[in-house]
C-alpha positions as CSV (number, residue, x, y, z in Angstrom):
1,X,78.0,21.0,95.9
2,X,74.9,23.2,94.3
3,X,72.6,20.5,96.1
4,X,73.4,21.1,99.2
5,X,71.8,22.5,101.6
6,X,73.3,26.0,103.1
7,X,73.0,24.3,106.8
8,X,74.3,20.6,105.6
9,X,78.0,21.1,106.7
10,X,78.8,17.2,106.8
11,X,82.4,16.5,105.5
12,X,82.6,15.5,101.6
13,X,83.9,11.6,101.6
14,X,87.3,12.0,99.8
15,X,87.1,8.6,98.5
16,X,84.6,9.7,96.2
17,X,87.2,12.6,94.5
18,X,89.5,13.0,91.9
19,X,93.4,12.9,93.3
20,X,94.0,15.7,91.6
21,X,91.3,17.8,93.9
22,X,91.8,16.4,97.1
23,X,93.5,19.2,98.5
24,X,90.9,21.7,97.8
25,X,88.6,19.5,98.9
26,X,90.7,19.1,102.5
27,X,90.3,22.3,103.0
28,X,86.3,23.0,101.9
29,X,85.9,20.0,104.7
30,X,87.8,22.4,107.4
31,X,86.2,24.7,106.2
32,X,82.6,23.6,106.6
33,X,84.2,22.0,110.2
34,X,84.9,25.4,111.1
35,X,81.8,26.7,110.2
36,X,79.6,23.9,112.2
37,X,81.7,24.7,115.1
38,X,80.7,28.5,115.5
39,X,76.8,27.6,114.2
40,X,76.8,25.3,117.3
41,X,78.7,28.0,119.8
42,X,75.8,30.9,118.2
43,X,73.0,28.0,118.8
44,X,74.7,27.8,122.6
45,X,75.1,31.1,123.2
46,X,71.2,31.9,122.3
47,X,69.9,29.0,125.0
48,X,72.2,30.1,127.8
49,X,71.3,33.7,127.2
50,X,67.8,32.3,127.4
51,X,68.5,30.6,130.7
52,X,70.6,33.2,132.2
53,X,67.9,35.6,132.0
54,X,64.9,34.0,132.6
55,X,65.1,34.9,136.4
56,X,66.1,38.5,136.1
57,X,63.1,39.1,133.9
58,X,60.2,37.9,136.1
59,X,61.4,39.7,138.9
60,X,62.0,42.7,136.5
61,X,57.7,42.2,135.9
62,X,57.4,41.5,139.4
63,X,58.8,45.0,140.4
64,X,57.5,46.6,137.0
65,X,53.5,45.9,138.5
66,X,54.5,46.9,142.3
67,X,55.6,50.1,141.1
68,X,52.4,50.3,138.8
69,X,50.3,49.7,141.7
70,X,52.3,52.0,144.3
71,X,49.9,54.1,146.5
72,X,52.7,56.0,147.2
73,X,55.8,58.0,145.6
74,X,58.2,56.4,147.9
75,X,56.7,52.7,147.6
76,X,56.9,53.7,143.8
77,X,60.5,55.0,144.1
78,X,61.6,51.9,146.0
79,X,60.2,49.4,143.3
80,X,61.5,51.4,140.4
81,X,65.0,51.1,142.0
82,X,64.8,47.4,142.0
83,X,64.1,47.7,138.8
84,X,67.0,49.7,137.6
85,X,69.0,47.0,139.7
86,X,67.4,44.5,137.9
87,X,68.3,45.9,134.7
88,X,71.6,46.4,135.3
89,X,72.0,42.5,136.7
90,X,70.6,41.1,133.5
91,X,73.3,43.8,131.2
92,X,75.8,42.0,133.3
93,X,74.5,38.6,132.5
94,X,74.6,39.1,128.7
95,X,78.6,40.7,129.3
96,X,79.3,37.1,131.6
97,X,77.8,35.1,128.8
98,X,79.6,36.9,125.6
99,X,82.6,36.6,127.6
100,X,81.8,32.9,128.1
101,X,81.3,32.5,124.6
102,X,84.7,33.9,123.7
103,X,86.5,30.9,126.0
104,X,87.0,28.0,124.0
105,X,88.6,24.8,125.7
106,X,91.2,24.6,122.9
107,X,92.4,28.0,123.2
108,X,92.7,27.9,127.1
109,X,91.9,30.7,129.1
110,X,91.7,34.5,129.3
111,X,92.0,37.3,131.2
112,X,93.1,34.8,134.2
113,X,93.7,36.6,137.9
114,X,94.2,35.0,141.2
115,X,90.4,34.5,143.0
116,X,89.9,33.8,145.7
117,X,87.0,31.1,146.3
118,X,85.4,32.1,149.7
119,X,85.1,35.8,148.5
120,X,83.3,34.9,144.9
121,X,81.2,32.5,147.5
122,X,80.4,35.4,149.5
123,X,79.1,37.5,146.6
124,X,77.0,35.2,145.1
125,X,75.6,34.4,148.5
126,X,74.5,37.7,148.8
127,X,73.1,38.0,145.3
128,X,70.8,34.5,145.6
129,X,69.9,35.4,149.4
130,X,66.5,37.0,148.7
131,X,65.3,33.8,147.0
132,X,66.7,31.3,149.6
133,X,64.7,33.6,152.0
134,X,61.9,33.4,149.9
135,X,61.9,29.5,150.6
136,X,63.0,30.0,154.2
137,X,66.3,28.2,152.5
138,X,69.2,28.7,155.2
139,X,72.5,29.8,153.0
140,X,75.4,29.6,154.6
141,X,79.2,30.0,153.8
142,X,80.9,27.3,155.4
143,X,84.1,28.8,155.3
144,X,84.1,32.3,154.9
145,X,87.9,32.4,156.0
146,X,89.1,30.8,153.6
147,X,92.1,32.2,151.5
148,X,92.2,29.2,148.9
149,X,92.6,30.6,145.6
150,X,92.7,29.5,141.9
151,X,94.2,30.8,138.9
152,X,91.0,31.3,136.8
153,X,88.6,33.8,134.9
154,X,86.9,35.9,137.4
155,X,83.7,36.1,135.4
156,X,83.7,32.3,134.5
157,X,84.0,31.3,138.2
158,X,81.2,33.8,139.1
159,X,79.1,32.2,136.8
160,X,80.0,29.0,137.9
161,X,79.3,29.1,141.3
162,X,76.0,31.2,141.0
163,X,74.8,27.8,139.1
164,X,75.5,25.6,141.7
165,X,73.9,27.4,144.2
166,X,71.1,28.9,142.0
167,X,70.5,25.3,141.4
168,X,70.7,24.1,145.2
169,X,68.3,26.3,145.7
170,X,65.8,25.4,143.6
171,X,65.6,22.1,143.7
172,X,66.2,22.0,147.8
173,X,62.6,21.8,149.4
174,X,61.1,25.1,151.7
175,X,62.7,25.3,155.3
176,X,65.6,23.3,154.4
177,X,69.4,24.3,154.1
178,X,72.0,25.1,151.3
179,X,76.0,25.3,152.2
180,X,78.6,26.4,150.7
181,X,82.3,24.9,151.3
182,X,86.0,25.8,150.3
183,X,88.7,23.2,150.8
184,X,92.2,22.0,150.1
185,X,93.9,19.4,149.8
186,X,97.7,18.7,148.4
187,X,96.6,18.5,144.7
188,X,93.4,20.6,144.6
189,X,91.1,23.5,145.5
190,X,87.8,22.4,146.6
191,X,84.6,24.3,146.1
192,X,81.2,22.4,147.6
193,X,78.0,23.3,147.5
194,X,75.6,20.8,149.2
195,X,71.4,20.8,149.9
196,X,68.9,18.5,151.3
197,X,66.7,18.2,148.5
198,X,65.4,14.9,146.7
199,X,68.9,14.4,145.5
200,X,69.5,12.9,142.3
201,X,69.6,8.9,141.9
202,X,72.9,7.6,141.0
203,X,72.1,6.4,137.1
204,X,71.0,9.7,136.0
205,X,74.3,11.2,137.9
206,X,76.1,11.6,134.6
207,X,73.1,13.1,132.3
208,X,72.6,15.7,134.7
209,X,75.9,17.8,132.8
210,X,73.4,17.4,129.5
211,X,72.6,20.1,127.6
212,X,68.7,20.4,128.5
213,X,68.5,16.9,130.7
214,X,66.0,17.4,133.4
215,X,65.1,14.2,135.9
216,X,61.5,13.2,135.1
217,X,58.9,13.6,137.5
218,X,60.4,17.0,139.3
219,X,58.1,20.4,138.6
220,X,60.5,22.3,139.7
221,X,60.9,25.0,136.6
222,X,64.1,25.0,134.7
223,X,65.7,24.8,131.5
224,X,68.2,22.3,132.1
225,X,71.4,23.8,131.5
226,X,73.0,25.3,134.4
227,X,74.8,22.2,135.2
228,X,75.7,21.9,131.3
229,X,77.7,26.0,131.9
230,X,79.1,24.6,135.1
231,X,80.7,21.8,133.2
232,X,81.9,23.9,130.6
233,X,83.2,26.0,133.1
234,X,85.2,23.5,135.3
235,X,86.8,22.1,132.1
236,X,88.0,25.7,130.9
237,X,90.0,25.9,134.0
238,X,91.2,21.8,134.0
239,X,88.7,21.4,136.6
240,X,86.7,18.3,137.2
241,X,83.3,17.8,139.0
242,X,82.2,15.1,141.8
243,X,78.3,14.7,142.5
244,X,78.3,12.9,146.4
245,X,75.3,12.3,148.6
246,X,76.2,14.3,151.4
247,X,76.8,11.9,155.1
248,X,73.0,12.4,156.2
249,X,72.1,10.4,153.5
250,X,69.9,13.1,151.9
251,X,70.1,15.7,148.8
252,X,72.6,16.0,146.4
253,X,76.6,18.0,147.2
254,X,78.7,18.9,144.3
255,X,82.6,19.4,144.3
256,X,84.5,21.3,142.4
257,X,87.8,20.2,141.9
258,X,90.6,22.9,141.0
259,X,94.3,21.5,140.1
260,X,97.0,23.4,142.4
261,X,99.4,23.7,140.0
262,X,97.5,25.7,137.8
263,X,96.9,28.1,141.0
């Protein structure tokens, strides 16, 4: 044991022990289990942190040097109030993603309350607006009157839908559109979010949900894992995910599916 390395956490092969320790040694192995789980969550936690706030940061420089080059005190005031909004969007990021940490799939969910879909839609809509303007990106809420609601965490879901369409977004070409969809069905709550970008060809349709998988060939900037959240997401509330082309044969829709009886 005195050989190992402090980060080498594989089990010890109880073949290879006295009978008469193989209980200690059970429990050193769940032990050093235990441990490798929450190294990997901290390692998780430090790249999604890194990817959550990536964008809040360059437009928090973006408004930092408009205010620094303001002529006047109410173009400086203006910019410096972006900023403070800025800074308070990113301390809500890093309160999203410690509560995300907290949710682990084997201990179920926390803190659940009755959303409902189109209004989280709406929100986020408003919050990623300014940059599908930017691209002359056409957002729209399908179904803005929709009272479909899921049993879920409300800061999960938030986080799970400003990926999807954070991600539409980006990857959906200038003057193009971006929609967002709530349905039902008998067994599930539907959330779609569909663009007209390059889509994504159907071999890499299951490596997209990898942890830092990005499709070769696209500059768009990114880190690779807001689909990888998303997943995590869905499967904290026994949700599963559908990647479609949409019916004009062009960009990429995902579905969000939502069991009923857990609504």
């Amino acid at each position: 044991m005195h050989q190992r390395a402090p980060t080498y956490l594989e089990s010890v092969d109880l073949e290879s022990v006295p009978s008469e320790i193989e209980p200690l040694i059970s429990e050193l192995n769940s032990l050093f289990g235990r441990l490798q789980s929450a190294f990997e969550k901290e390692k998780r936690f430090t790249a999604d942190a890194a990817h959550e706030l990536k964008t809040p940061l360059a437009a928090l420089s973006t408004q930092t040097q408009v205010a620094l080059r303001a002529k006047t005190d109410d173009e400086k005031k203006e910019a410096l109030l972006k900023v403070l909004f800025g800074v308070r969007r990113s301390t809500h990021v890093i309160q999203q993603l410690l509560t995300l940490s907290r949710m682990e799939p084997e201990a179920g969910l926390t803190d659940t309350t009755s959303i409902n879909l189109a209004k989280q839609a709406a929100d986020v809509a408003s919050m990623l607006a300014p940059d599908a303007i930017e691209k002359n990106i056409e957002l729209e809420l399908l179904s803005p009157d929709s009272h479909a609601t899921i049993l879920g965490n409300i800061t999960a879901i938030d986080i799970l839908i400003r990926n999807l369409v954070d991600n539409a977004i980006r990857y959906s070409p200038p003057n193009s559109f971006v929609s967002i969809d709530i349905k039902e069905n008998e067994k599930h709550v539907i959330l779609s979010v569909t663009d007209n970008g390059p889509g994504i060809p159907e071999k890499l349709r299951k490596r997209v949900f990898e942890r830092f998988f990005r499709i070769v060939g696209n500059q768009t900037l990114g880190s690779g894992l807001g689909l990888s959240i998303v997943q995590q997401i869905a499967k904290l509330h026994h949700a599963h995910i559908e990647l479609h082309t949409p019916t004009s044969g062009q960009g990429a829709e995902f579905r969000v599916l939502f069991p009923k009886e857990l609504s």
